[in-house]
Biopython code that builds the backbone (N, CA, C, O; Angstrom):
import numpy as np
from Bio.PDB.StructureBuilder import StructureBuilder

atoms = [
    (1, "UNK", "N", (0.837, -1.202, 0.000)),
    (1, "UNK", "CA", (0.000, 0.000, 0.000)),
    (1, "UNK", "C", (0.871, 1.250, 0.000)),
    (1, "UNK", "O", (1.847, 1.385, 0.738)),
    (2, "UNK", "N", (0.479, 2.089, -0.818)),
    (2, "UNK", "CA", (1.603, 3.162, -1.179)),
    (2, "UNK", "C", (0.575, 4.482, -0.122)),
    (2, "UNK", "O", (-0.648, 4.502, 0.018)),
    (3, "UNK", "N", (1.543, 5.392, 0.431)),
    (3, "UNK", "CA", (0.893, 6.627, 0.903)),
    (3, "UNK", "C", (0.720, 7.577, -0.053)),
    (3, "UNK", "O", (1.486, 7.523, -1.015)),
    (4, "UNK", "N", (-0.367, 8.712, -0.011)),
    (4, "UNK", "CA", (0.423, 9.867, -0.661)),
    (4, "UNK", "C", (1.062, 10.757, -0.550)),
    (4, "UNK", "O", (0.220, 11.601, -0.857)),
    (5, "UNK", "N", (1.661, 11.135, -0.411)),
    (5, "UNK", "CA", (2.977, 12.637, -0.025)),
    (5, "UNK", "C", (2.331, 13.574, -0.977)),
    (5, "UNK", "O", (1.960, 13.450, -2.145)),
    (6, "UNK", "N", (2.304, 14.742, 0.044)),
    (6, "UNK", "CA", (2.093, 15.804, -0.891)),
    (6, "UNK", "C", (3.299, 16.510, -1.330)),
    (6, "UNK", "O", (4.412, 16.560, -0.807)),
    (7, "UNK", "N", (2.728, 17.184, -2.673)),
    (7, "UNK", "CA", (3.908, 18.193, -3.118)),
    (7, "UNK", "C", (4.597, 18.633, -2.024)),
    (7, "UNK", "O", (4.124, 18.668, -0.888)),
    (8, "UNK", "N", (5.931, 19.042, -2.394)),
    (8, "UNK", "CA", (6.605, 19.980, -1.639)),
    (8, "UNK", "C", (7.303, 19.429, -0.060)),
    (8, "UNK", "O", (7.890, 20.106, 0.784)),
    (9, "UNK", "N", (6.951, 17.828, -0.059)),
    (9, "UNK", "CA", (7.129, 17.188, 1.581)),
    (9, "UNK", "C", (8.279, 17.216, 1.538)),
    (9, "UNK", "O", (8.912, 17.363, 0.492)),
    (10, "UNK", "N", (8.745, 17.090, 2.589)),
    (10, "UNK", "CA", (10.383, 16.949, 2.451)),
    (10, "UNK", "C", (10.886, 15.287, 2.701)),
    (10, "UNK", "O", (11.992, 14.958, 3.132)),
    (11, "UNK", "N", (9.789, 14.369, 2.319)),
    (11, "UNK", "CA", (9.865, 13.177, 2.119)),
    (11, "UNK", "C", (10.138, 12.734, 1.169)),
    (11, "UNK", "O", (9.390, 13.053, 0.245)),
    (12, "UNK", "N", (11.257, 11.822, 0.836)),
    (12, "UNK", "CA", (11.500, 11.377, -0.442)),
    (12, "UNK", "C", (11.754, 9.715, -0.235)),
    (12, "UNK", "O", (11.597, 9.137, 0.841)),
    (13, "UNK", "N", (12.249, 8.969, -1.699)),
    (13, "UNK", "CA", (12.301, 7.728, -1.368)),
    (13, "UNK", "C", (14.203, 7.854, -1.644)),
    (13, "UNK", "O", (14.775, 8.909, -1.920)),
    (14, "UNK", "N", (14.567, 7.132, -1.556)),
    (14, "UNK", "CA", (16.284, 6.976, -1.902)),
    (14, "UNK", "C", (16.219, 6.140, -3.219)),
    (14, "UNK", "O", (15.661, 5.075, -3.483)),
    (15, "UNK", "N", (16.941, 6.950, -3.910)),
    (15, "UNK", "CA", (17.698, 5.449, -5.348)),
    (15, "UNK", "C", (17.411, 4.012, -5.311)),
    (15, "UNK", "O", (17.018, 3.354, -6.274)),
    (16, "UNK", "N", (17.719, 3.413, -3.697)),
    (16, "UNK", "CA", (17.392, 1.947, -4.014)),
    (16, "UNK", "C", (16.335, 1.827, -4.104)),
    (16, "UNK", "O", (16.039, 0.883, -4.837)),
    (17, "UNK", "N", (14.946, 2.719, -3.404)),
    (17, "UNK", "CA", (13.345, 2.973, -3.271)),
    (17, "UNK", "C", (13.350, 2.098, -1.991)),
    (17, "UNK", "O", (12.650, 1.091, -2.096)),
    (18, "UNK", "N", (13.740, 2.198, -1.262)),
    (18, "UNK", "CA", (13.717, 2.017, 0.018)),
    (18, "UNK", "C", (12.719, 3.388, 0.861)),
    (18, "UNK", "O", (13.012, 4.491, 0.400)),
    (19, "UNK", "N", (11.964, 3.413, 1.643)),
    (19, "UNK", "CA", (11.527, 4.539, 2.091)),
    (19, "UNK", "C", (12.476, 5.229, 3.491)),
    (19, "UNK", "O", (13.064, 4.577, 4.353)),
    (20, "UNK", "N", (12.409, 6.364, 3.397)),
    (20, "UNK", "CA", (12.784, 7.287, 4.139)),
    (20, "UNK", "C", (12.528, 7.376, 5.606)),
    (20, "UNK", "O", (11.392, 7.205, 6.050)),
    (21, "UNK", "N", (13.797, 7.700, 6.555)),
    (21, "UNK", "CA", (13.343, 7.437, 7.942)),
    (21, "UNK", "C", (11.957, 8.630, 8.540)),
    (21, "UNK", "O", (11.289, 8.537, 9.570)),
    (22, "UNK", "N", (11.888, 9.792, 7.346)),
    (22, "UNK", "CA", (10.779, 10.324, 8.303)),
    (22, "UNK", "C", (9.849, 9.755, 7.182)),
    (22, "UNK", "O", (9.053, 9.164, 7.912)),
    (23, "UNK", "N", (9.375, 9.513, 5.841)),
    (23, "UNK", "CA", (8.427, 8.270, 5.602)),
    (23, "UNK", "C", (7.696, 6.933, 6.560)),
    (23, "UNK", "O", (6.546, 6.509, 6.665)),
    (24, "UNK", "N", (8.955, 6.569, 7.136)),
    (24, "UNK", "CA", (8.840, 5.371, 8.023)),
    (24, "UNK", "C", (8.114, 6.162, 9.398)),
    (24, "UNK", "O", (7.101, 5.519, 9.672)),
    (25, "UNK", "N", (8.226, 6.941, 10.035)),
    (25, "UNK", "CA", (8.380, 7.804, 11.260)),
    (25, "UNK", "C", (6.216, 8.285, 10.962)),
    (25, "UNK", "O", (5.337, 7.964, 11.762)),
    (26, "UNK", "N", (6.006, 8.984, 9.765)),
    (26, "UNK", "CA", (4.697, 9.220, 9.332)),
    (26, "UNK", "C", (4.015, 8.264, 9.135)),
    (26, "UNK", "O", (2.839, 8.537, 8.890)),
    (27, "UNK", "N", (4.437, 6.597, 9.148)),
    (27, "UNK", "CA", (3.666, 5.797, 8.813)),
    (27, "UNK", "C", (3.090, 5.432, 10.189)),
    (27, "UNK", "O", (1.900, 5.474, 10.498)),
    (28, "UNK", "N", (4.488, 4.937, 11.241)),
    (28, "UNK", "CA", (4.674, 4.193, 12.256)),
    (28, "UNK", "C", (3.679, 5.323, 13.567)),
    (28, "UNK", "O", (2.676, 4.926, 14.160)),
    (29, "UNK", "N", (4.332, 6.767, 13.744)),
    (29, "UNK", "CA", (4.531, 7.162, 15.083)),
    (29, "UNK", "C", (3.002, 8.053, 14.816)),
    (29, "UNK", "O", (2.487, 8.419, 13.759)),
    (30, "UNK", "N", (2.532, 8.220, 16.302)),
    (30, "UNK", "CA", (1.490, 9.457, 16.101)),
    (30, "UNK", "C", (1.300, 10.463, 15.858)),
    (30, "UNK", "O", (2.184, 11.232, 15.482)),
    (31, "UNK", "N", (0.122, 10.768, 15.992)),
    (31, "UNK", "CA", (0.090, 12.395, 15.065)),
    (31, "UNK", "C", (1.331, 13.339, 15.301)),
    (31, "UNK", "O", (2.165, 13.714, 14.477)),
    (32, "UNK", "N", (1.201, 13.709, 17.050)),
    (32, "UNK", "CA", (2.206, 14.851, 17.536)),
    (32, "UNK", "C", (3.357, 14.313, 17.051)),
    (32, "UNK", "O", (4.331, 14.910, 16.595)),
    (33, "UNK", "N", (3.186, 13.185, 17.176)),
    (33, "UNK", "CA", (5.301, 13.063, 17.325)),
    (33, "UNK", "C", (5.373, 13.223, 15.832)),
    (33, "UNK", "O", (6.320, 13.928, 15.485)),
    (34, "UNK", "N", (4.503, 12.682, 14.692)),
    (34, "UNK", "CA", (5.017, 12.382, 13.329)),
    (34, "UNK", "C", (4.993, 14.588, 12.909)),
    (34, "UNK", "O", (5.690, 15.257, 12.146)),
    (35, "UNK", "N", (4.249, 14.842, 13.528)),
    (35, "UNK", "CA", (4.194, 16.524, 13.303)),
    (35, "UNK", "C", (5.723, 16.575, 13.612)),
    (35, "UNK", "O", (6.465, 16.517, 12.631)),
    (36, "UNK", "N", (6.204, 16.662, 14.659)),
    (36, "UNK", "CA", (7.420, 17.124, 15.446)),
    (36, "UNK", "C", (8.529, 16.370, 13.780)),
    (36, "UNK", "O", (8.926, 17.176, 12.938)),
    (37, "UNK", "N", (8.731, 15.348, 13.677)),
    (37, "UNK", "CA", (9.687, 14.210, 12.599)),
    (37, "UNK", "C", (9.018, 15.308, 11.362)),
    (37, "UNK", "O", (9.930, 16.094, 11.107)),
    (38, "UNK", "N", (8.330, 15.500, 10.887)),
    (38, "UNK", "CA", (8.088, 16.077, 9.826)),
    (38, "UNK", "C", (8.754, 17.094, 9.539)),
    (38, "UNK", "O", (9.508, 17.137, 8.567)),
    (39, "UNK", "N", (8.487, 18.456, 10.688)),
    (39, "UNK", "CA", (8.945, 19.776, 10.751)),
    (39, "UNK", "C", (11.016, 19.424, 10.563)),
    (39, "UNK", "O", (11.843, 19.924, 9.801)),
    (40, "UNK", "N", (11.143, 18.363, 11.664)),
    (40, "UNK", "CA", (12.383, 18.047, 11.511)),
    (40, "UNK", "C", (12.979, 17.738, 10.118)),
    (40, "UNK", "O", (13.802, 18.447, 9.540)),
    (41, "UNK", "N", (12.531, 16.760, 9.730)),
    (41, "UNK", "CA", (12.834, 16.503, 8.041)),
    (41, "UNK", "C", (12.965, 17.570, 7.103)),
    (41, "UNK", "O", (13.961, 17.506, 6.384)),
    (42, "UNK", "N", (11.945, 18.849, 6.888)),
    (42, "UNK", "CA", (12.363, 19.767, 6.255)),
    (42, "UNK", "C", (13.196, 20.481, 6.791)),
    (42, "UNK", "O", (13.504, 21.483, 6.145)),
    (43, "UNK", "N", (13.729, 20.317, 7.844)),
    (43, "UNK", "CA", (14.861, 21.354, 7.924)),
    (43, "UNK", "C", (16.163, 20.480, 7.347)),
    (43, "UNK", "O", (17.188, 21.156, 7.256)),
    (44, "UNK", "N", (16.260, 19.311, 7.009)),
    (44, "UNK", "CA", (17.076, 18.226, 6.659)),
    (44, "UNK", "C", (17.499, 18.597, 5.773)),
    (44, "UNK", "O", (18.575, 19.167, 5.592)),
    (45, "UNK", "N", (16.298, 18.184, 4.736)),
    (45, "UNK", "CA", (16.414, 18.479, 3.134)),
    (45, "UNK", "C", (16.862, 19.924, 2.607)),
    (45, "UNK", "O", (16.947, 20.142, 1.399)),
]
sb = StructureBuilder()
sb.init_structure("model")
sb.init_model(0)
sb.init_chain("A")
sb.init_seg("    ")
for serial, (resi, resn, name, xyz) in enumerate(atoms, 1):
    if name == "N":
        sb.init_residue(resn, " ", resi, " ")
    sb.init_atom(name, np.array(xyz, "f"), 0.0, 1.0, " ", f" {name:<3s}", serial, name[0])
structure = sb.get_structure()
């Protein structure tokens, strides 16, 4: 089952298409925390 990402996420997949630790983090963790991993991720990218 694929998610959708919106434009502009700072979620991506890697070359091998393996998914991404804040991909993994939005699937797995709850709302607040996946908010908190999100905000984090764009400051990544």
């Amino acid at each position: 089952m694929r998610v959708i990402i919106p434009a502009g996420s700072a979620i991506r997949t890697t070359a091998q298409g393996m998914r991404s630790p804040c991909e993994d983090a939005r699937l797995e963790l709850p709302r607040d925390t996946f908010r908190e991993i999100t905000r984090s991720c764009s400051l990544v990218s």
